[in-house]
C-alpha positions as CSV (number, residue, x, y, z in Angstrom):
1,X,127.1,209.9,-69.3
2,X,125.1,207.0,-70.4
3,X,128.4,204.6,-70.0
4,X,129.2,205.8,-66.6
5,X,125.3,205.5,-65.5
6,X,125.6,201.3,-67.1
7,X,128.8,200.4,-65.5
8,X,127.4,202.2,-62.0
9,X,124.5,200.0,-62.3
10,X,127.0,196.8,-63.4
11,X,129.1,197.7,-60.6
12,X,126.9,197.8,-57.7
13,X,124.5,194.1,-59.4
14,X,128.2,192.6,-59.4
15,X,128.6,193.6,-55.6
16,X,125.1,192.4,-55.0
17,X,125.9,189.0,-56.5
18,X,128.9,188.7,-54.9
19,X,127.4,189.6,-51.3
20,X,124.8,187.0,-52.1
21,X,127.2,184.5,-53.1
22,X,128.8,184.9,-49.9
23,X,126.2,184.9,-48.0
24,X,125.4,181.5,-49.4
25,X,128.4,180.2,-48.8
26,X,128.0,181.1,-45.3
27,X,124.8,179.8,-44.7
28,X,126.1,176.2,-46.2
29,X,128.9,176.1,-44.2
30,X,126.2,176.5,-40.9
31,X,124.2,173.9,-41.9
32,X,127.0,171.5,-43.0
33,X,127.7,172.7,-39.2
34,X,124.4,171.8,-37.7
35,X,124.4,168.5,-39.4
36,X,127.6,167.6,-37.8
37,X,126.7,168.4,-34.6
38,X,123.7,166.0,-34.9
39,X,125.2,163.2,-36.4
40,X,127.6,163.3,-33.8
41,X,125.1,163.7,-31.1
42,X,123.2,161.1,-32.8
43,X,125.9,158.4,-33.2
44,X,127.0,159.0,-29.4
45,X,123.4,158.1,-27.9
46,X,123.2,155.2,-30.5
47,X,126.9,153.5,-29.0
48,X,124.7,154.5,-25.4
49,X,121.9,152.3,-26.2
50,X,124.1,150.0,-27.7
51,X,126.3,149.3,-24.7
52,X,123.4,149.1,-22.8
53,X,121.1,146.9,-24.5
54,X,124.6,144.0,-24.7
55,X,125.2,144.6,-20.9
56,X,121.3,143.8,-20.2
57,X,121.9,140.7,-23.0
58,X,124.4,139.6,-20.9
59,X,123.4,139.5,-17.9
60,X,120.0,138.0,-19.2
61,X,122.1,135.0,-20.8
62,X,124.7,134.5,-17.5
63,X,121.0,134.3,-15.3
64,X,120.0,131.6,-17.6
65,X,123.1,129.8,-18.3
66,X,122.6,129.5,-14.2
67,X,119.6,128.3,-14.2
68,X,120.1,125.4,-16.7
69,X,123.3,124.6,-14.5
70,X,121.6,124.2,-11.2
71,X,118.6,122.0,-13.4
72,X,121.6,119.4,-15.0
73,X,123.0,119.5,-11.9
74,X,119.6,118.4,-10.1
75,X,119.2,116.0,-12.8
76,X,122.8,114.6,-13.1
77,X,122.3,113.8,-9.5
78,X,118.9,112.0,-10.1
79,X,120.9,109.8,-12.4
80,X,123.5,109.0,-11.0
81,X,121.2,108.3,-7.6
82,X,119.3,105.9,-10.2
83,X,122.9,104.4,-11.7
84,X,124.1,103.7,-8.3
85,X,120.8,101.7,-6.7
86,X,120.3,99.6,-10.5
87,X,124.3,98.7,-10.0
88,X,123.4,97.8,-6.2
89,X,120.3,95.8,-7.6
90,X,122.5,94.1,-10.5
91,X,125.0,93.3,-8.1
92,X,122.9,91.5,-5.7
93,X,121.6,89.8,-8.3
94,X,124.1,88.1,-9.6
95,X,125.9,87.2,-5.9
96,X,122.7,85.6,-5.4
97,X,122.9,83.7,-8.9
98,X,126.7,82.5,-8.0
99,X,125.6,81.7,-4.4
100,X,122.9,79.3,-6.2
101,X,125.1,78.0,-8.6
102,X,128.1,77.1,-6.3
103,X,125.8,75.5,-4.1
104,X,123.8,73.0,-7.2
105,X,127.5,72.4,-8.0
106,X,128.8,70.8,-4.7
């Protein structure tokens, strides 16, 4: 009577540990679950922010890039205003010299 009373008692522990064992098992699987779920979620509002934050970069840089065109362009045209009226200057200059020159040499 004694051996049927010990394995009873080893049958229904081996039960419980089993149940447990499975119940673990289950509970592991939801959390590997759950983890998923929020690295997905996570990684999808990070490539958000991401393509977000470059299409703000860019149109920050194509703004400025503008701005530093129209400025060269100002200034390219101050130069070349300045080139033209020193050439006109230079020029007159040295008519006048030849002019003076040509007429010492008659």
């Amino acid at each position: 009577m004694r051996f049927r009373f010990t394995a009873s008692v080893a049958a229904v522990l081996l039960a419980a540990v089993s149940a447990m064992y499975t119940q673990v098992a289950t509970d592991t699987k939801k959390a590997a679950d759950a983890t998923g779920n929020a690295t997905k979620t996570a990684a999808k509002d990070t490539g958000h922010a991401t393509k977000t934050a470059a299409k703000d970069t860019a149109h920050t840089t194509e703004k400025a890039a503008d701005k530093t065109a129209d400025a060269s362009k100002g200034a390219a045209k101050k130069t070349g205003h300045g080139i033209s009226k020193g050439v006109k200057t230079v020029g007159h200059g040295v008519k006048k010299g030849a002019d003076k020159t040509a007429d010492k040499m008659k």
